[in-house]
C-alpha positions as CSV (number, residue, x, y, z in Angstrom):
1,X,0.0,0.0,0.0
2,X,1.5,3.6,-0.5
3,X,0.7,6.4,1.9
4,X,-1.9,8.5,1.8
5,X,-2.6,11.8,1.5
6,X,-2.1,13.9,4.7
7,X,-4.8,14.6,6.2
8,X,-5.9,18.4,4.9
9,X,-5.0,21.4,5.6
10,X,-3.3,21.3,9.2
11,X,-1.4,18.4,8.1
12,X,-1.1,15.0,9.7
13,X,-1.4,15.6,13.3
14,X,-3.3,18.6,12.7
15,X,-6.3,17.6,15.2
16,X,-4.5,16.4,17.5
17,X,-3.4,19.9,18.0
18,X,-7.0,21.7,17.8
19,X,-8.3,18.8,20.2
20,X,-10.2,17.7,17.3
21,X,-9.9,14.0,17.9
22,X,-13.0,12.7,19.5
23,X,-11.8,9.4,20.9
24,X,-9.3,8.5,23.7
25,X,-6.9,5.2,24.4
26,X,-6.0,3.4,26.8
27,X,-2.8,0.9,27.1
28,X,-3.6,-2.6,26.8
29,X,-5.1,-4.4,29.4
30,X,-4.5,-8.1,28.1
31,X,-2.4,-10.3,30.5
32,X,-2.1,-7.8,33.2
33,X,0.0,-5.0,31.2
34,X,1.7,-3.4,32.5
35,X,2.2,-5.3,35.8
36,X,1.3,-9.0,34.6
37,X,1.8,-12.2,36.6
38,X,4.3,-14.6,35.8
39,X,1.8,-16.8,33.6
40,X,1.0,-13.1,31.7
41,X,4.6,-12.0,31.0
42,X,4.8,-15.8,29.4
43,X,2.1,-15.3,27.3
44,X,3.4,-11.9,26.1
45,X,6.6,-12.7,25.7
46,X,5.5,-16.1,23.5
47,X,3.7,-13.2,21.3
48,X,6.4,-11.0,21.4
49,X,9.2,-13.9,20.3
50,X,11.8,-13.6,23.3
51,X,11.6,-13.1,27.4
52,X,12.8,-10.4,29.1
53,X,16.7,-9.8,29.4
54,X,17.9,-12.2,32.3
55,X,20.7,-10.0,34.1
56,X,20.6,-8.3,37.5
57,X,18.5,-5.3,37.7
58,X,20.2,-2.5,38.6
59,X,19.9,-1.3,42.5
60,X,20.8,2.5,41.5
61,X,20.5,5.1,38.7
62,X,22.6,8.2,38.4
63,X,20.1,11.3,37.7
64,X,20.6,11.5,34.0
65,X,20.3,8.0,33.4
66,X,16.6,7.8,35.7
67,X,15.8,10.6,33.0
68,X,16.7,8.7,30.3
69,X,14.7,5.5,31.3
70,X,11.8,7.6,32.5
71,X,11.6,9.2,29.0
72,X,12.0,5.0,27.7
73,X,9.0,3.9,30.0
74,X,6.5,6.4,28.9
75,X,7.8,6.1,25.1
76,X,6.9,2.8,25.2
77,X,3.5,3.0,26.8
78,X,2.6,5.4,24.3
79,X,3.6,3.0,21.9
80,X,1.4,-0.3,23.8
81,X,-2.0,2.4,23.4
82,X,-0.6,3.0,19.9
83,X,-0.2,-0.4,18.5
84,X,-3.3,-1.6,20.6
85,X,-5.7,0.4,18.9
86,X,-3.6,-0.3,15.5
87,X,-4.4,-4.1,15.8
88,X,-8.2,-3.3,17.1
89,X,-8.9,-1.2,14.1
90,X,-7.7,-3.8,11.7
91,X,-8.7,-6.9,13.4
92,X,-12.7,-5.3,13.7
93,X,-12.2,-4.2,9.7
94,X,-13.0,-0.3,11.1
95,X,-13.6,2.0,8.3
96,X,-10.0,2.8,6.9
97,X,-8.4,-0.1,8.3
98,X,-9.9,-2.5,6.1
99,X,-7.1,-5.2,5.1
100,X,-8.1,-7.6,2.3
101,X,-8.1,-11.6,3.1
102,X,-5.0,-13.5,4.0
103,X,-3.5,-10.1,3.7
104,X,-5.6,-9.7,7.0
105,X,-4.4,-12.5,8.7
106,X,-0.5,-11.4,8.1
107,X,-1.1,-8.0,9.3
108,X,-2.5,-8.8,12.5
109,X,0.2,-11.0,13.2
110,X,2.7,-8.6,12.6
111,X,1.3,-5.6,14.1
112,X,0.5,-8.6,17.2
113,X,3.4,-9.0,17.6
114,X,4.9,-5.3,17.9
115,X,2.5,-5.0,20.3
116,X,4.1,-7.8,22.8
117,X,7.7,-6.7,22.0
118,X,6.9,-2.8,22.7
119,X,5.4,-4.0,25.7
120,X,8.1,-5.9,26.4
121,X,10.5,-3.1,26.5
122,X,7.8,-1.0,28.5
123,X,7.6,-4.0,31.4
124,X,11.7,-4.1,31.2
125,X,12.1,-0.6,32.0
126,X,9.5,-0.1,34.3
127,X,11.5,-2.7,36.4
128,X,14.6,-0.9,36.4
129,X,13.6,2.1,37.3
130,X,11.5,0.2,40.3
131,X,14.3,-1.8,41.3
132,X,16.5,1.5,41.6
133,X,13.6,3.1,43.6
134,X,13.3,5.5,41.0
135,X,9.9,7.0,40.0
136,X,8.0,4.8,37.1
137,X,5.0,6.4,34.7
138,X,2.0,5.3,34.8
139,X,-0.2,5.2,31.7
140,X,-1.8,8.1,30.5
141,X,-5.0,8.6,28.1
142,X,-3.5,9.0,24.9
143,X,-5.1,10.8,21.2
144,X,-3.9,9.4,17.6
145,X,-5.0,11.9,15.0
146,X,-5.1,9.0,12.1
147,X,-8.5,7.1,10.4
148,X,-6.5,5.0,8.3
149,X,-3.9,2.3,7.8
150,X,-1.5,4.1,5.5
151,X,-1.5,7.4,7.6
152,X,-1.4,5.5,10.7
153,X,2.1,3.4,9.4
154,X,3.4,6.6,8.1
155,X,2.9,8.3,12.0
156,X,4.4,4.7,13.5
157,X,7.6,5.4,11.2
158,X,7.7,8.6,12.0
159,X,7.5,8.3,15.7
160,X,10.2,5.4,15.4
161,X,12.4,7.6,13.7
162,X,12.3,9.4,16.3
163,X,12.6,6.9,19.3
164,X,15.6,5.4,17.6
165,X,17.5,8.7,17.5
166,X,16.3,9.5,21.3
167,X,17.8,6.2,22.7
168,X,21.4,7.3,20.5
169,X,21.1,10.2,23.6
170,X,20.3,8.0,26.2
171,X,23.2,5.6,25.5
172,X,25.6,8.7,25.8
173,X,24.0,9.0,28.9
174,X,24.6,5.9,30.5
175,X,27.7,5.8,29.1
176,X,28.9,8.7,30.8
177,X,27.4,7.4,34.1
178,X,29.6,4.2,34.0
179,X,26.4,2.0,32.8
180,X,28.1,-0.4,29.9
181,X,25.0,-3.2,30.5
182,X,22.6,-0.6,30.1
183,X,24.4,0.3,26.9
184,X,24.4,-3.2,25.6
185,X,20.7,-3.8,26.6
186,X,19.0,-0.5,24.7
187,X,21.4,-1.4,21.7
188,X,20.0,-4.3,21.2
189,X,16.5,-2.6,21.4
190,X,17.4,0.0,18.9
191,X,18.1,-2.5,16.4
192,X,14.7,-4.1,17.1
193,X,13.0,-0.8,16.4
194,X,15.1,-0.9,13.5
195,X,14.1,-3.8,11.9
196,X,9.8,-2.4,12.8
197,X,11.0,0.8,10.6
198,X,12.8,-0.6,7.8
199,X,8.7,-2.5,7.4
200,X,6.8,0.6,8.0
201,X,9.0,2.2,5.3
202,X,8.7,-1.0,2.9
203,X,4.7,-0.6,3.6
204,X,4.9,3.1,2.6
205,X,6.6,2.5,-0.6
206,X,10.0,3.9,0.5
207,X,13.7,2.3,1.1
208,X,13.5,0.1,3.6
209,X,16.9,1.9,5.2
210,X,16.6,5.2,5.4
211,X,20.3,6.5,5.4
212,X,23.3,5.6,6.4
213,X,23.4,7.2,10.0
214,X,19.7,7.9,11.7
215,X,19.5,11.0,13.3
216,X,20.0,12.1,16.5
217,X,17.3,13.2,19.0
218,X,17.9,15.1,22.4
219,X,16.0,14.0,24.9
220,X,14.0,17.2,25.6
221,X,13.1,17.0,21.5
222,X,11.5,13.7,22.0
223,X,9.7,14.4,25.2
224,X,8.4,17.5,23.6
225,X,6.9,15.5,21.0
226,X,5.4,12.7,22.6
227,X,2.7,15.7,24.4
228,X,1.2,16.2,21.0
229,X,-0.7,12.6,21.6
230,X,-1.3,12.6,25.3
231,X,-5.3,13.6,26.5
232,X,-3.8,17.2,28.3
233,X,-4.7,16.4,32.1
234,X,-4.6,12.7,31.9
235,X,-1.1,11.9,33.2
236,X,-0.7,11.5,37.3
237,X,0.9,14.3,39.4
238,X,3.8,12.7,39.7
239,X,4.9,13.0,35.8
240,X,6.4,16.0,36.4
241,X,9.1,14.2,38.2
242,X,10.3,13.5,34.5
243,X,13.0,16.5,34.7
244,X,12.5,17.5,30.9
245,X,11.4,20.7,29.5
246,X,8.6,20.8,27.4
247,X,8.5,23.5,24.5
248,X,6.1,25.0,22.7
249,X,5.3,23.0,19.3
250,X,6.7,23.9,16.1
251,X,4.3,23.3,13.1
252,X,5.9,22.7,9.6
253,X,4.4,23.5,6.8
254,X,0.8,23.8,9.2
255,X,1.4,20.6,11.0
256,X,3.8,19.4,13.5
257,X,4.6,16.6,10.6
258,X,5.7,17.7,7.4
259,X,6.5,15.1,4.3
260,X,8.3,17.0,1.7
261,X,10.4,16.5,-1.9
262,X,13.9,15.4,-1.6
263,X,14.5,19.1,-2.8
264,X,15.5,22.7,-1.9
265,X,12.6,24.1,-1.0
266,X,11.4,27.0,1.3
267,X,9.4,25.8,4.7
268,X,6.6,27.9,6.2
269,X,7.1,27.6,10.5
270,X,4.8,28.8,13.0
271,X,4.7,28.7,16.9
272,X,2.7,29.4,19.8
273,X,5.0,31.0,22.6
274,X,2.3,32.0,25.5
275,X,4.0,30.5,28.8
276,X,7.6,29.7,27.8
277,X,9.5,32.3,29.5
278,X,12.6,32.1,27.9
279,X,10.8,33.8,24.8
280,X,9.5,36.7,26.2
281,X,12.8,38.5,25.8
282,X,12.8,37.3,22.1
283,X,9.2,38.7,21.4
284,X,8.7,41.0,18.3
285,X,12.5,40.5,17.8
286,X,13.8,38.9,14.6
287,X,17.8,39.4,13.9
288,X,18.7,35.9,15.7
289,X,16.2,34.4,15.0
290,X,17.1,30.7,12.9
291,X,15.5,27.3,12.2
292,X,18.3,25.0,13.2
293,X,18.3,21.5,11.5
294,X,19.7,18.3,12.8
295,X,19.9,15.3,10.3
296,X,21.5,12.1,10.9
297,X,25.1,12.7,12.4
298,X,25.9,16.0,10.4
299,X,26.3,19.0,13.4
300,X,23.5,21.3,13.2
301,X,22.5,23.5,10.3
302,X,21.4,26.2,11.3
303,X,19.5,29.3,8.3
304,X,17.9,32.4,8.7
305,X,14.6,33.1,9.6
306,X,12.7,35.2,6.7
307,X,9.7,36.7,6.7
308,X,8.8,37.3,10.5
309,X,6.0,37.9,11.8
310,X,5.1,38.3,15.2
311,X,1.2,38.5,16.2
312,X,0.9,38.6,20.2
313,X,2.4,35.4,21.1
314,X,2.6,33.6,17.8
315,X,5.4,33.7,15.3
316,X,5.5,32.6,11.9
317,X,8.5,32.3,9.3
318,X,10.0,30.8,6.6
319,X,13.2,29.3,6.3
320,X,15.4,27.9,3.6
321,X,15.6,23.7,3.5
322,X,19.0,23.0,2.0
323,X,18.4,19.7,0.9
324,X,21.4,19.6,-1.8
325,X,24.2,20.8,-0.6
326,X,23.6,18.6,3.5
327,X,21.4,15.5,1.3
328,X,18.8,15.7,4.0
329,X,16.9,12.6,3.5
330,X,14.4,11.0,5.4
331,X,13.6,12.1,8.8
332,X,15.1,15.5,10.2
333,X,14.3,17.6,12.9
334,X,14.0,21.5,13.4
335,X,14.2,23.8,16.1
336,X,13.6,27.6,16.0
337,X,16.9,29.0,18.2
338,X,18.2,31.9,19.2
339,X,21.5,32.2,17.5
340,X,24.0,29.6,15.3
341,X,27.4,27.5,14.9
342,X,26.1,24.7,17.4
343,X,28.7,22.2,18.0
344,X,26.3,19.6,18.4
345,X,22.8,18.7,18.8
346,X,22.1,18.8,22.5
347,X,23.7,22.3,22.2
348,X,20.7,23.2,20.4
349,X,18.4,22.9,23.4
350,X,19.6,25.8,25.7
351,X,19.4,27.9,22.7
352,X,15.7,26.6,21.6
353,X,12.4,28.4,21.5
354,X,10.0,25.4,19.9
355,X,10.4,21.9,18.6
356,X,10.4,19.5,17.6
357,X,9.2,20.4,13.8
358,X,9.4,17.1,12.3
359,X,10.3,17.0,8.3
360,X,9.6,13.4,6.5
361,X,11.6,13.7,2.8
362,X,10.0,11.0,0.6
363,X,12.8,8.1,-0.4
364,X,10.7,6.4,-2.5
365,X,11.9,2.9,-3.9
């Protein structure tokens, strides 16, 4: 199947951010998720194809590192709601979802079994933060602004894309915090999410590998994100123990998802500022202002903002995409900052205003 038009105007994820979506989701319940019994973690890990890691959990967790598996735990029970509803569309034939014969039968298997490996990986770091005495999320309530299969593979790549450049971050992380088995574990779970994009972008029509080093993704970047499909007010108190910053969202091209040509092109960006104080200072300003890119490995590439325009607490711009000379392809990410010449892509955040704006450029096989 190739992907589908996004959806109009605000662009896919559009209602998610005018509240438009009328339904809400839950994380599977099935075999006790996301505290099952012994007897339920068999049966999920005989759906998901392998048990949970057998080492030691750990007793402690430096503070970065308790970030970094926080941000992991409620990834992936964003994911379980995600994949849940996925399989429950297709396997009740909802309207959009409708999957043809044995074609049927293979694509609830498969998305099946994504289900039990991303809860896998929710169970296994749930219980390492537990075992550390660290705080774990709970579920929340979560909105997918998709009503059909191709749209709704296209946002599962997407989202992966992003996942797999988070956990790049968190592995520098516990790295630095003298964690070499936590290294070894989320590698081998980064190659798993892998191998779910490389059939997401097969699916879509595109090469199954994307390029030849994925991109990065700060940790603040990613948690930013993941708000745009959380029901606001449905998360415990206690989330805010996640020591993250979340900033305002930048919409690309109208939506917080943009697919574009592999060309060079000029991108329309807008955000909403109202309550991030570091902007004030900024407002009505535009001299520094710049959309920083960050695409695979390459350090950040930072071009002017054109066009400002401020209106109260909203600013939009454009800003060159310079697709030729850095071959941005596939998934990048962009960041309106204050300023230029970052040496890396966690030096973007201090400088940052809003992000993520997430830019898709079509590799199609």
């Amino acid at each position: 199947m190739h992907v589908s038009t996004l959806l109009a105007s605000a662009g896919l994820l559009g209602s998610a951010l005018g509240g438009l979506v009328p339904r809400s989701f839950d994380v599977p319940k099935n075999n006790g998720f996301p505290n099952p019994s012994d007897s339920g973690e068999q049966q999920i890990a005989l759906e998901a194809g392998g048990k949970l890691p057998g080492g030691g959990l750990p007793k402690s967790l430096g503070a970065g590192s308790t970030t970094a598996f926080q941000l992991i735990a409620f990834n992936e029970l964003f994911e379980t709601a995600f994949f849940g509803s996925l399989l429950n569309n297709i396997t009740k034939g909802v309207k959009g979802y409708e999957v043809p014969g044995d074609e049927r039968v293979e694509s609830e298997l498969i998305i099946r079994t994504i289900l039990a490996q991303e809860e896998q990986h929710a169970i296994g770091a749930l219980a390492i933060l537990k075992s550390a005495g660290k705080y774990a999320p709970s579920p929340c309530k979560y909105q997918f602004p998709v009503n059909k299969l191709d749209d709704a593979i296209f946002l599962a790549e997407t989202f992966t894309a992003v996942v797999l450049g988070a956990l790049q971050d968190a592995n520098v992380v516990f790295a630095k915090e003298g964690e070499p088995e936590i290294v070894r574990l989320v590698s081998s779970v980064i190659g798993q999410e892998g191998e779910q994009n490389g059939f997401y972008r097969i699916h879509l029509g595109e090469i199954p590998s994307e390029s030849p080093f994925l991109t990065t993704v700060p940790a603040a970047f990613a948690w930013s994100a993941l708000q745009l499909f959380v029901v606001p007010g449905s998360c415990s108190k206690n989330i805010k123990e996640i020591k993250l910053p979340i900033f305002p969202s930048l919409l690309v091209n109208g939506g917080p998802i943009a697919k574009v040509a592999p060309k060079d092109q000029k991108l329309k960006f807008q955000a909403n500022l109202k309550g991030f104080k570091q902007a004030k200072t900024h407002y009505g300003k535009s001299d520094n202002l710049y959309i920083t890119y960050t695409s695979g490995q390459q350090l950040p590439i930072s071009v002017k903002a054109e066009k400002v325009r401020w209106n109260k607490d909203t600013v939009s711009l454009e800003a060159e995409f310079p697709y030729t000379d850095n071959i941005l392809a596939g998934f990048s990410h962009a960041a309106l900052t204050i300023g230029k010449g970052f040496a890396s892509a966690d030096a973007v955040v201090e400088k940052t205003l809003a992000a993520p704006g997430v830019i898709q450029v079509r590799n199609a096989i």
